[in-house]
N, C-alpha and C positions, 0 to 999 in steps of 0.2 A: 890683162891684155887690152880689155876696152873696145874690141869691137863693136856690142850690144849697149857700151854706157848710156842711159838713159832711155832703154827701151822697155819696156811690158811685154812677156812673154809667155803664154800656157802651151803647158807639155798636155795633151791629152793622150792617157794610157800610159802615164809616168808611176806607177809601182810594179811596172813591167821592169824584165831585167834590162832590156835594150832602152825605154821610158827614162827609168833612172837614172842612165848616165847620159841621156841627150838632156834631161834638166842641170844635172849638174854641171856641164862645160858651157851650156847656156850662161850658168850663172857666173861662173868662172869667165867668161867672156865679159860679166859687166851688168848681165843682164835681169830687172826684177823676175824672178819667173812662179808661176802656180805650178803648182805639181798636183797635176788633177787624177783621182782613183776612185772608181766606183765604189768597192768594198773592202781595199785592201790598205785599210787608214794607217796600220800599223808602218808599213813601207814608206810610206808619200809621209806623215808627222815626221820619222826617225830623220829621214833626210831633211826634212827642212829643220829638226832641232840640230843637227850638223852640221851642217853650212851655214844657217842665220840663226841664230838663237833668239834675238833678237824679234827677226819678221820682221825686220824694215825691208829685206828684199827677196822673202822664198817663203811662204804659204803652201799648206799643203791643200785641197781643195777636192771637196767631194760632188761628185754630178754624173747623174744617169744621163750617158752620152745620147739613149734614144729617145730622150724626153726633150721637147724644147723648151718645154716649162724650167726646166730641171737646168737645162742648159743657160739659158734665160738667166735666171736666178744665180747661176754661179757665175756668168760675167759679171751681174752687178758687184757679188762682191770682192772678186779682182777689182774692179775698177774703184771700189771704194778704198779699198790696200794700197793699190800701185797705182791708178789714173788708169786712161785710154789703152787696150791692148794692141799691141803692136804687131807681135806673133803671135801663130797658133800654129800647131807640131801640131799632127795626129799620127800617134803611132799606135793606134789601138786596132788589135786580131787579135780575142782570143785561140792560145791553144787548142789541136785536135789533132786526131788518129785519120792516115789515109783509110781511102773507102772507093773501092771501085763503081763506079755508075750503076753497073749489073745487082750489087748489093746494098746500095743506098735507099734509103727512103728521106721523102722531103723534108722530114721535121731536123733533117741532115744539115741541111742550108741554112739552119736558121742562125747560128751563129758566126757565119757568114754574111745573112743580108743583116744583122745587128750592127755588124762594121761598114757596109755600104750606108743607111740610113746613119748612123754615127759621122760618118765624113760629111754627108749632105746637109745633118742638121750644127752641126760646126762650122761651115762655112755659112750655111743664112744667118747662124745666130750673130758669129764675129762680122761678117760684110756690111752691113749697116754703119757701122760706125767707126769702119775702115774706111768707107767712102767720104763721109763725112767730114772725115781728116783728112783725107786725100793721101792714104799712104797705111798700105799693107803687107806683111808677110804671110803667106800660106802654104806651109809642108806637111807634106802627104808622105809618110814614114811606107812604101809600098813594096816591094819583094822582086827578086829573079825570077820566082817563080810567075808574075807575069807574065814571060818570054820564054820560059822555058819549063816545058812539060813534063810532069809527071803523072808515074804511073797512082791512081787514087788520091790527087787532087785539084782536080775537076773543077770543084764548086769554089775554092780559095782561089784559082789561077782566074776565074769567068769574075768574079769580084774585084781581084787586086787587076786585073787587067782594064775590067769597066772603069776602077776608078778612077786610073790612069786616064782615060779619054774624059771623064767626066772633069779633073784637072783642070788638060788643056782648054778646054770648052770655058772653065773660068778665066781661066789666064786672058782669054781671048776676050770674055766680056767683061772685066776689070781692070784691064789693060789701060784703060784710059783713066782712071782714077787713080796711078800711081799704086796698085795692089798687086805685085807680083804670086802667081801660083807655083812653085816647082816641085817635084817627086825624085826624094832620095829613094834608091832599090838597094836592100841588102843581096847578097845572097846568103851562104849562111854567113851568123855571126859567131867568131871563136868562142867569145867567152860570154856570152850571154842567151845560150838555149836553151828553150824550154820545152821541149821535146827530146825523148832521147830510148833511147831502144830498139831493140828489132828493125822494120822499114827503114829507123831514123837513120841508126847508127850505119845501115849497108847504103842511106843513100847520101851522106854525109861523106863517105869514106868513099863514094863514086864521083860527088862533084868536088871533094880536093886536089882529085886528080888531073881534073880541066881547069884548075887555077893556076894562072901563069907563076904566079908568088909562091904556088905548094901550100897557100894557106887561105882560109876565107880574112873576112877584113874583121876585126876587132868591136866591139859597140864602141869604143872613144873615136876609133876612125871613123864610123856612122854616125856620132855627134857630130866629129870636126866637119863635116862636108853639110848635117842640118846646118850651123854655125853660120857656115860660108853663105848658103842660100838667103841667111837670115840678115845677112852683114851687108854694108854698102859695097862690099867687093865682089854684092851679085847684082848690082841697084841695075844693069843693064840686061838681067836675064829672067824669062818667064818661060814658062809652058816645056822646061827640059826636062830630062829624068836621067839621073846621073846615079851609074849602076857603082856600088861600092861592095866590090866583089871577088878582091883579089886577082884579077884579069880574069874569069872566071868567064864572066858577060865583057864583050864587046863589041861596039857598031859606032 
């Protein structure tokens, strides 16, 4: 297809099921891409032995997102692979069970503010050397449930909704270095959940019904629109969030 030809890309939270397939239409677009996992090598190696055998254009790539050492270190060696990165995807939230406020304790949060601190040290770490070159991509893989309340998810909705402003607030001061920020929102994805049972499944089976489609949107449909953001057929757009949701969310 060739939209990405010639660009450098990291999937961060790519041995996720939804991670997965926004590295591989990345790639399928043209694009060199890292497929980064903390501990889940098995996932991120098999697809990069699939798609490049080779590794002239898909590395699989390990890095403790909440380290900036750690971070640090696995840009250099993307950049050693591919050159200068171009993109960075962050689609990383681990998995978890709702919990009503009433029955929460703090140690609750914490895999929550892991993905907050994750997004903020993924963008100091790539920014640098986006400015440099005068030309960035920055997606922020973030959720419906942003916008849209649930009962015992509190602490996921107060995160993915902060990040969201924290976004725009980049967008707005990288703006001028030619670094676009934008925020794809799932709601759910059909074929890539990892969650499923009990709360999931009654509230899975309540928001298909407010989907204008009758269905949530696909992971390759929430690749194709990362894609789009990543592609010069977004080169005039910053600071949106573009809900991919089956008509689920609209505004």
């Amino acid at each position: 297809m060739g939209l990405l030809n010639n660009k450098t890309a990291i999937v961060f939270g790519a041995s996720g099921k939804l991670g997965v397939t926004i590295a591989r239409v990345l790639f399928e677009h043209g694009a060199k891409v890292a497929v980064h996992y903390l501990s889940n090598a098995s996932v991120a190696e098999r697809l990069a032995r699939e798609l490049d055998p080779s590794g002239n254009r898909m590395i699989a790539l390990q890095a403790d997102s909440t380290d900036e050492c750690s971070l640090e270190s696995a840009l250099g060696r993307v950049k050693a692979a591919f050159g200068a990165v171009d993109i960075a995807v962050n689609a990383i939230h681990g998995a978890f069970e709702p919990v009503n406020v009433e029955d929460s304790v703090f140690s609750d949060w914490s895999l929550h503010l892991n993905a907050l601190k994750s997004h903020y040290l993924i963008c100091k770490t790539v920014l640098p050397e986006m400015r440099l070159r005068r030309f960035g991509r920055i997606i922020f893989v973030s959720a419906a449930m942003a916008v849209r309340y649930v009962e015992g998810c509190s602490m996921y909705t107060a995160v993915k909704r902060g990040l969201n402003g924290f976004c725009h607030t980049v967008a707005i001061e990288e703006g001028r270095n030619n670094i676009t920020v934008n925020i794809v929102a799932p709601g759910g994805v059909s074929d890539a959940e990892t969650q499923s049972g009990g709360d999931w499944d009654e509230m899975t089976e309540q928001y298909i019904k407010r989907c204008a489609l009758g269905r949530f949107a696909t992971a390759r449909e929430v690749a194709n629109t990362v894609v789009y953001f990543a592609s010069p057929l977004a080169d005039g757009i910053t600071g949106q969030t573009l809900y991919v949701s089956g008509g689920e969310i609209m505004n």
